[in-house]
N, C-alpha and C positions, 0 to 999 in steps of 0.2 A: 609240739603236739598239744600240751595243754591249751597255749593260747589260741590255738586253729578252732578246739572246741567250746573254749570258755562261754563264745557267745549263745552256746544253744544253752546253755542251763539254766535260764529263765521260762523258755519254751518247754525244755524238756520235763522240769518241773510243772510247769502247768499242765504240761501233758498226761504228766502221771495221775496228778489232782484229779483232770475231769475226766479219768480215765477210773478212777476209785468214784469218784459220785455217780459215772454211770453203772458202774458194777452195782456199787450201794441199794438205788432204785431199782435197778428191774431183776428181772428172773426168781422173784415173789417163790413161785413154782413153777414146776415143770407140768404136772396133772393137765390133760388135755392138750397138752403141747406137740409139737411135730416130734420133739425129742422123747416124749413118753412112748409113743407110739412107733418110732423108727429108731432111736437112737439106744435107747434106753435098755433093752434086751441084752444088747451086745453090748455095754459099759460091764453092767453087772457082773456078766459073766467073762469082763476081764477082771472088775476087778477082785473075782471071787477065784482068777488064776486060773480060770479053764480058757487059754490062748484055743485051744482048735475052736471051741464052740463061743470066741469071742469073731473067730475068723468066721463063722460058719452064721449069725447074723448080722452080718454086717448091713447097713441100708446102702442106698447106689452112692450116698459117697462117703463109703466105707473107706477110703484112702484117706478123708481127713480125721478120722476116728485112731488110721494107725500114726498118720502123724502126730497127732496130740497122746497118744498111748500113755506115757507117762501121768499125766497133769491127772487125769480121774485114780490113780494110785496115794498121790499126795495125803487126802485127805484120811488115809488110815492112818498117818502120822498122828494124829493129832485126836481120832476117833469123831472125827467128822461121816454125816451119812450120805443122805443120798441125794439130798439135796444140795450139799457142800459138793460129791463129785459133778453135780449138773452145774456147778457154777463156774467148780475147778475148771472146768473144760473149757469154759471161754477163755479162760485167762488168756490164751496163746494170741487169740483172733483178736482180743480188746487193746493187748501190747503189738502186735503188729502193726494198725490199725495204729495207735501213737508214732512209734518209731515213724514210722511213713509219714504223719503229721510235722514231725521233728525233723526231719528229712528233707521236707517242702517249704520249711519256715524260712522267713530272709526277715531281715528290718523293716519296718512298712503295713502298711492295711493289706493289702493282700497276701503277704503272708502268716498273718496272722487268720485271718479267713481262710488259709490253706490248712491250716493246723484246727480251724474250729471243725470244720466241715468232716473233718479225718477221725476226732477224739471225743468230740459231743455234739453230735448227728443225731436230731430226732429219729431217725430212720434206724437207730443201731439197737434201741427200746425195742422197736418191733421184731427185729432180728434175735438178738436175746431173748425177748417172752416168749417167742414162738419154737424157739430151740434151734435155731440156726447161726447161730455163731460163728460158722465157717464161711460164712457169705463175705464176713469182713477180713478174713485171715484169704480168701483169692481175690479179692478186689486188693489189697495190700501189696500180696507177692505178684499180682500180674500188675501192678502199678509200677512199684519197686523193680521189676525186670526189665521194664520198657525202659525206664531211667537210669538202671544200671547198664544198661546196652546204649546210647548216648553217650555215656562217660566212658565209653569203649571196654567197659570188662567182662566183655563176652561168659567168662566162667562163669562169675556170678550172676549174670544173665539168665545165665542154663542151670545154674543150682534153682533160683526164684521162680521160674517157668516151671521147670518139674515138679517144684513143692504145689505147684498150684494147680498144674494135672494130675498129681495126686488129690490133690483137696478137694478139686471138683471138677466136673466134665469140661462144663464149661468154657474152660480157663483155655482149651481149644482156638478158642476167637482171639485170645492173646497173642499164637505164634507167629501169623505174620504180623502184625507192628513191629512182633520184636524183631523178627529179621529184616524189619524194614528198619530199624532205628541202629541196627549193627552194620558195621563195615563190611563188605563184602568177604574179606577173607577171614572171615569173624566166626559166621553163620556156624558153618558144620563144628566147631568148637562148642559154640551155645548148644546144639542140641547136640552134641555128643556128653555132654552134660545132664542135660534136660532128660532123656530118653529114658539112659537108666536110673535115675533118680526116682521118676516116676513109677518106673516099674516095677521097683524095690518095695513102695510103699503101695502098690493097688494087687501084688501079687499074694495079697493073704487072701483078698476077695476071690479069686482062683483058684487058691489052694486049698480055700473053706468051702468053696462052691457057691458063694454068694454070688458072683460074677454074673450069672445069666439073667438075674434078676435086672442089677443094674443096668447090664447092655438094655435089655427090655425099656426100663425107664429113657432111657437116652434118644428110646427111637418111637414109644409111643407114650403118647402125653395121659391116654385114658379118657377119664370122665371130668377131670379136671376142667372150667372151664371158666375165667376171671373175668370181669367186666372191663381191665385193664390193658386189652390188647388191640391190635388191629382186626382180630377176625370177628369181633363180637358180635356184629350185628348179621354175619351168616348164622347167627342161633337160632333157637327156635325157642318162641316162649309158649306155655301150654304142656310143659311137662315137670314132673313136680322133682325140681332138684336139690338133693341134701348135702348139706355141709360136717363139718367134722362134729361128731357124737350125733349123727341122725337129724340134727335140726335140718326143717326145710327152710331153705334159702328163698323168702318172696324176691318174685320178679328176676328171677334169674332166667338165663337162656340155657338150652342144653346145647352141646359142642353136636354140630354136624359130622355125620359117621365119620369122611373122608379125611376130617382134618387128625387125628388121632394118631395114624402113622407115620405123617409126612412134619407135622409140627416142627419139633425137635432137631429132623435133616433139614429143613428148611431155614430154620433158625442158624443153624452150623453154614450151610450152603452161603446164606447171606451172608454171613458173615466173610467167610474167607473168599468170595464174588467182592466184596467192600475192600478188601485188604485187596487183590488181586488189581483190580484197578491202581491203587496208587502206588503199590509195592515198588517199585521202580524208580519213582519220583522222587528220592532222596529224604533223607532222614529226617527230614522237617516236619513230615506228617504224623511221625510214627507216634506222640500221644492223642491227638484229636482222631485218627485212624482207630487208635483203640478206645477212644470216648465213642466214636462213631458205631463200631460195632457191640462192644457194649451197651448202648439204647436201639439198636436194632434186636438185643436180644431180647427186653424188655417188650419193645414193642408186637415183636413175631412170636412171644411166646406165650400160649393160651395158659400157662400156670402163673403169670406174669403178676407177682405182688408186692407189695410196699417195699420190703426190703432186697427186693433185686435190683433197685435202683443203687445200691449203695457202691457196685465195684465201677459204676460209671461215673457216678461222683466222686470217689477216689483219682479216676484218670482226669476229669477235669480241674482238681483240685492242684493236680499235677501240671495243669497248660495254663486252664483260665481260672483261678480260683473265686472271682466272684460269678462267673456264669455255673460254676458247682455251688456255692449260696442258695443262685437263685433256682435250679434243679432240684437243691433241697427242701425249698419252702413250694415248689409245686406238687410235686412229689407227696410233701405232708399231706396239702389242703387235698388233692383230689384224690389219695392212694387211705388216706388216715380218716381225715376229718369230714368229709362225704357222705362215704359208709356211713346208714342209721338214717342218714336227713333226706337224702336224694333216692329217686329210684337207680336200677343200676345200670338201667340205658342212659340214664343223666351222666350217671360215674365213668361213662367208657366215655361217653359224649366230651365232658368238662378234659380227661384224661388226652385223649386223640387230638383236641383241641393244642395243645401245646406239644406232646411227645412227638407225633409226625414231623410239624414244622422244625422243631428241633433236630431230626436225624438228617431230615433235610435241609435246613443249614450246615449241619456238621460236614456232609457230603460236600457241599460248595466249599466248605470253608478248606477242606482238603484239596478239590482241586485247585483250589485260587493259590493254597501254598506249595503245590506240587507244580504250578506253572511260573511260580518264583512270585506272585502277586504281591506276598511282605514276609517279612522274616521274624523268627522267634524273637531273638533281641527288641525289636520296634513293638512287638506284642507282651514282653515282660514290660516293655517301659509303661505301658497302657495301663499293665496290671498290677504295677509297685513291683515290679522284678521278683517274685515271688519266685517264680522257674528261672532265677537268672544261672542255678546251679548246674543246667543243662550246656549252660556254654563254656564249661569249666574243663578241660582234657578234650573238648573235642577239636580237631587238628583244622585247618583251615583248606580251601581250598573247595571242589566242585563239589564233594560230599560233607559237607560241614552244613549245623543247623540252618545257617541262616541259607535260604534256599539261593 
């Protein structure tokens, strides 16, 4: 057993490193952050030991607040405040988020590039400062589910899925890959698993009354409306739109009335329409299927910003890990480094410019391996074998990776 894992302790160790230098640098503060203002209400008041009125603010994904429950209590150990619990809370999502790195890593440039992209991710800054942390803890578990379902252990399939429909809605767009990347008599295992898992951790939102809030969120997007999606340019410019603390946002567009309810289902719709196409096709899709739908959600979703890139580059990280390199240095320039220099029709412009042609690769690139076109194997060779871990326990024969 030692020697099985000897080789990752070099990786692992570096994992930890750039996993403490990103802690180090960001989350400054929380003041003005999405966690001050959503998260922050309901920490407090766990960790001041009022559980009903920690259930009873919960935000809509108040299910990864109960899964990290513990980690904001830590810091009274030690008389840490309140900026030690806004940090404590990452902790879960930033070790995830390695593990999965360490997971991906093989001998070779690509996996080394699988391990960068996973543990020091300009993208994981933005996530952090802005109080979302849990972005990197369901791009982790829905990564990790897909690969665990591959290596046929359907249980831990459905433990990882669950923890990640708990964390966030999302994580919805995850289910079919995973039952695409499980053996057929696997399935009902996995989500006999996944169901109540889930429902154990989103059932305080229920029981506190926060629930209705979040369903609301799930299915209307609001006033929200990003430069970084495909509906941008139905906006309307000529009306004055503000951003968080009242600033007006120049040159923004307002979100046309219609799109507000359907957003969200449409988002979900595409997604499991994308799965439902190749679901069939054999297990060879099942991580570019969920790359796939994961930048479809980016793309169709008017909240769509820097760091919802991050649980698609997780699953490429997982197939192709220099094509998740180069996601992430697009990702930066047009989602980061834009903002401020460009107008934000340029920002949606520059953005649509590559994220389309992207989903629409990914789409071919499923059907061409769902029609036996090439096989995982001939693709880890391409890529320094970084995914070569995928062909490890899977059994041979019609339903094995190589299509």
């Amino acid at each position: 057993m030692r020697a099985r894992f000897a080789p990752f302790a070099v990786p692992a160790a570096a994992a930890l490193l750039a996993t403490w230098l990103v802690a180090s640098v960001t989350m400054a503060t929380f003041a003005f952050s999405d966690y001050d203002n959503e998260a922050k209400p309901a920490v407090d008041l766990l960790v001041a030991g009022d559980l009903a009125g920690f259930a009873g603010h919960l935000p809509a994904y108040g299910g990864s607040l109960v899964l990290r429950a513990p980690f904001p209590l830590l810091p009274g150990l030690w008389g840490g405040g309140e900026e030690a619990v806004f940090r404590t809370l990452a902790v879960p999502c930033l070790l995830a988020a390695a593990a999965l790195g360490v997971a991906l890593w093989r001998p070779g440039r690509a996996g080394w590039i699988a391990l960068l992209v996973c543990v020091a991710n300009p993208l994981t800054r933005q996530a952090l400062d802005l109080g979302h942390p849990e972005e990197l803890l369901g791009g982790a578990l829905c990564a990790g589910a897909v690969l665990a379902a591959l290596r046929d252990r359907p249980l831990l399939a459905g433990l990882l899925l669950g923890l990640a429909l708990a964390n966030k809605a999302w994580a919805l767009l995850a289910v079919v890959p995973l039952l695409t990347a499980l053996p057929a008599g696997t399935r009902v295992r996995a989500l006999l698993v996944a169901v109540p898992v889930a429902g154990v951790l989103v059932a305080p939102m229920a029981l506190g009354g926060s629930g209705a809030a979040a369903a609301g969120s799930a299915h209307d997007t609001g006033v929200i409306f990003q430069p970084w999606q495909l509906w941008w340019f139905l906006g309307e410019h000529g009306h004055v739109v503000r951003g968080l603390g009242g600033m007006v946002k120049e040159g923004y567009r307002a979100a046309p009335g219609w799109l507000g309810p359907i957003a969200h289902p449409t988002v979900l719709a595409a997604g499991v329409l994308a799965g439902a196409v190749f679901a069939r096709r054999g297990r060879q899709v099942a991580l570019p299927l969920l790359a796939l739908v994961l930048g479809l959600r980016c793309v169709l979703d008017p909240w769509n910003t820097d760091y919802y890139a991050l649980p698609c580059i997780f699953a490429l990280a997982a197939w192709r890990p220099v094509l998740a390199l180069a996601v992430t240095a697009l990702a930066w320039v047009t989602l980061v480094q834009l903002p401020g220099l460009v107008t934000p029709d340029v920002q949606a412009a520059a953005y649509l410019a590559w994220a389309v042609p992207g989903v629409v690769w990914l789409a071919r690139r499923c059907r061409e391996l769902a029609a036996g076109g090439s096989d995982v194997a001939a693709a880890g060779e391409a890529d320094g074998g970084a995914h070569a871990v995928l062909l490890e326990g899977v059994p041979e024969g019609g339903d094995r990776l190589a299509a």
